[in-house]
C-alpha positions as CSV (number, residue, x, y, z in Angstrom):
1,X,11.7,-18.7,32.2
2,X,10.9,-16.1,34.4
3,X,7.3,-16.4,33.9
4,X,7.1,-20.1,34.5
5,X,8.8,-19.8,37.4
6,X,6.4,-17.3,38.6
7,X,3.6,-19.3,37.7
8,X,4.8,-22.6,39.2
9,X,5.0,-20.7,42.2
10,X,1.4,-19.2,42.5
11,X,2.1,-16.2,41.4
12,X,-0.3,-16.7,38.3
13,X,-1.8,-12.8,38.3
14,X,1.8,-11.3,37.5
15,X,2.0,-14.2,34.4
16,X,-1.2,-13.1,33.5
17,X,-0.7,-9.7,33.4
18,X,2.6,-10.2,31.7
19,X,1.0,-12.3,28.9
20,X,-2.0,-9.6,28.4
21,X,0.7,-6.7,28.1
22,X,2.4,-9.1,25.5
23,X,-0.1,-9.4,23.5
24,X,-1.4,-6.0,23.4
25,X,2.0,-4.7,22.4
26,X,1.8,-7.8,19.6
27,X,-1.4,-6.0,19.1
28,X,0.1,-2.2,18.9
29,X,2.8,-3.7,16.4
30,X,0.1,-5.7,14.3
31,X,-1.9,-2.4,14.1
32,X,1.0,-0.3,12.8
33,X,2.3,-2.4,10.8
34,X,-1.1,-2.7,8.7
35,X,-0.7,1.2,8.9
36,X,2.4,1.4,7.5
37,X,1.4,-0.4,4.6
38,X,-1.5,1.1,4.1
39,X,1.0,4.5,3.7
40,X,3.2,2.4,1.4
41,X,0.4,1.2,-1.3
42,X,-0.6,4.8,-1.4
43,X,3.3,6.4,-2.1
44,X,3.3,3.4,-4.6
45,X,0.0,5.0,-6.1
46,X,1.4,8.3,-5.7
47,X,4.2,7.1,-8.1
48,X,1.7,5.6,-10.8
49,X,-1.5,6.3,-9.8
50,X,-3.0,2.5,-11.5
51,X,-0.1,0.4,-11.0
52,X,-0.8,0.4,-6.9
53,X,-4.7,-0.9,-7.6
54,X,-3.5,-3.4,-10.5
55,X,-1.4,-5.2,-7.9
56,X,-3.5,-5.3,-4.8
57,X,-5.9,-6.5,-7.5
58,X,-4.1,-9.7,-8.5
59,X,-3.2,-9.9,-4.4
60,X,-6.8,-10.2,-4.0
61,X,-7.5,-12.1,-6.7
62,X,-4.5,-15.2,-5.9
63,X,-5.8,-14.5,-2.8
64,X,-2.6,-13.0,-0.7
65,X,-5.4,-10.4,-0.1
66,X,-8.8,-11.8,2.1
67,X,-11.3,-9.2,1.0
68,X,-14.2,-12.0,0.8
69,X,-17.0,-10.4,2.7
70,X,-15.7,-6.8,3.0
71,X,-17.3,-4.0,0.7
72,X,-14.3,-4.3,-1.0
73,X,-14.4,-7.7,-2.8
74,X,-15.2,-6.8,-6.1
75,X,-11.4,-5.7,-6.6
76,X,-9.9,-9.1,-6.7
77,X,-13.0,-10.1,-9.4
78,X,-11.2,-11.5,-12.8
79,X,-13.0,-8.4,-14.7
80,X,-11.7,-5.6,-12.0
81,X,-8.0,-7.5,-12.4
82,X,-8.6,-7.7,-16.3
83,X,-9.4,-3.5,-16.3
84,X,-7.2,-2.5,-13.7
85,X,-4.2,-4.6,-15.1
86,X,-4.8,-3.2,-18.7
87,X,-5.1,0.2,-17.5
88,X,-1.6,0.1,-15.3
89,X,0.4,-1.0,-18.5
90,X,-1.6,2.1,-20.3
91,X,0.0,4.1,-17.8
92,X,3.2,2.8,-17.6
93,X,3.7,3.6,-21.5
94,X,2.0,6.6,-21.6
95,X,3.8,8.2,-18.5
96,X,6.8,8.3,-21.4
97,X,4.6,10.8,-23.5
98,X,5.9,14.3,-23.0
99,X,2.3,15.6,-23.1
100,X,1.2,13.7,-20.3
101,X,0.5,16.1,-17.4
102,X,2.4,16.4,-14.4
103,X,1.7,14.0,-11.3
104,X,1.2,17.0,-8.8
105,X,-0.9,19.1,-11.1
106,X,-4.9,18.8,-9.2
107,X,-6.4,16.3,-11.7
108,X,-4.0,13.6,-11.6
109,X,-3.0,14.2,-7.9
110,X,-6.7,13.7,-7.1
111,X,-7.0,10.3,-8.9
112,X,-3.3,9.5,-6.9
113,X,-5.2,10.3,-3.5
114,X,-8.2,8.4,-5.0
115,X,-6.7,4.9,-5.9
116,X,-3.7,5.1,-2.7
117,X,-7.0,5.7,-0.5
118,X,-8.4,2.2,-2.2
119,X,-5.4,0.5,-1.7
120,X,-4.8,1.7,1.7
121,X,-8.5,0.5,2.6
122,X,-8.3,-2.7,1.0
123,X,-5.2,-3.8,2.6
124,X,-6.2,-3.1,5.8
125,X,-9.8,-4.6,5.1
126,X,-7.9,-8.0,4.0
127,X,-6.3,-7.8,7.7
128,X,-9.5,-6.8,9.4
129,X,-8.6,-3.4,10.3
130,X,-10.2,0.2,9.8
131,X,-11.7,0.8,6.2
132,X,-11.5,4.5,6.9
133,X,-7.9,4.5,8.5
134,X,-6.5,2.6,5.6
135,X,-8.3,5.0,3.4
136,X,-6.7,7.9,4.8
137,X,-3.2,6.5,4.9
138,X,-3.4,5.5,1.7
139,X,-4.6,8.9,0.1
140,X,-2.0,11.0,2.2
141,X,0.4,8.2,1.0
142,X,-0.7,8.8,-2.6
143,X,0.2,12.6,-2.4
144,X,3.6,11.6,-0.5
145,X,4.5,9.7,-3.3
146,X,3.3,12.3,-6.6
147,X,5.6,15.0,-4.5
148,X,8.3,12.9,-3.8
149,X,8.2,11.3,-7.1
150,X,8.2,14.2,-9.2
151,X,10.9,15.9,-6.8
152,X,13.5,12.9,-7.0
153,X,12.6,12.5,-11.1
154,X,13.1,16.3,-11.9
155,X,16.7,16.2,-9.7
156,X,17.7,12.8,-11.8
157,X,16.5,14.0,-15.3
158,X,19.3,16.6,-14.9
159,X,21.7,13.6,-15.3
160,X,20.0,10.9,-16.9
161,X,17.8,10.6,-19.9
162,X,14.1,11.1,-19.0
163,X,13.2,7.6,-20.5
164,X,15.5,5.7,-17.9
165,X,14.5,7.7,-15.0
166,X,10.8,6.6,-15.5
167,X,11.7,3.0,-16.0
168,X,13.9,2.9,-12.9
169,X,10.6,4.2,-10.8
170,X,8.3,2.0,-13.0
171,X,10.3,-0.6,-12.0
172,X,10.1,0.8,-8.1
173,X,6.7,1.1,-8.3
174,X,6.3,-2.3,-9.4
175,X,8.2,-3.9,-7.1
176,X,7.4,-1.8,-3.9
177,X,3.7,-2.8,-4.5
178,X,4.9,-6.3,-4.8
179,X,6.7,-6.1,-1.4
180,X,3.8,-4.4,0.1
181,X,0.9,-6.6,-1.1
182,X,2.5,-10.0,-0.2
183,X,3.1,-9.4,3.6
């Protein structure tokens, strides 16, 4: 009301300058908010390191995800959603084997930085953000989530059996990615 009033009234600068600092703080939000996901998708691949590119995958591909044109297109392809989604059930069953290595040793804490950095990158390419920002939220993201993964896992598999442990942060992982890839 305020800002009709001043504009009915000639005062049209102070509207417009009101307006312009509205939308840059729209702007500011926008911005982290795009960041903040881009941290999420990598903690999710920090908790399974293929289960975080298997979703934004299908985002792309049903097309919740706009990568057309960005360098980053081929992930939503039906062959890139076939592998990746074939690969994140591989992982999911094989993260039950007790010979699988842990998350935070440097191999598969690397390949957690690797896919949360693609994830990061894609989601903020499908909002037309910064490739390299979303790259590097998502990768710290990714070691975020192997360290505070394997922290909260080893403090719960005092308590409870191993297997239901994983399934309950399967089923996190899963569902956090959801969240994140459908804003």
């Amino acid at each position: 009301m305020e800002r009709l009033d001043l504009f009915l009234n000639g005062h049209s600068s102070a509207v417009a300058q009101s307006l312009f600092s509205t939308e840059t703080r729209i702007e500011s939000i926008s911005l982290n908010y795009v960041f903040v996901l881009a941290l999420g998708i990598g903690i999710v691949a920090g908790l399974r390191s293929l289960t975080a590119p298997a979703v934004v995958a299908w985002g792309a591909h049903l097309s919740w995800l706009n990568l057309h044109g960005s360098p980053l297109a081929f992930i939503g392809s039906t062959p890139a959603v076939a592998i990746l989604s074939v690969l994140a059930i591989g992982e999911l069953i094989a993260d039950k084997l007790p010979m699988i290595p842990k998350r935070t040793a440097p191999a598969p804490l690397m390949a957690r930085v690797v896919t949360g950095g693609l994830c990061g990158a894609c989601l903020c390419a499908a909002m037309g953000k910064s490739l390299l920002a979303g790259t590097l939220l998502g990768g710290i993201g990714g070691i975020v989530g192997a360290f505070l993964g394997y922290g909260i896992r080893r403090r719960l598999d005092l308590h409870i059996k191993d297997l239901v442990v994983a399934a309950c942060e399967d089923l996190v992982a899963v569902g956090l990615a959801l969240f994140l890839v459908s804003r």
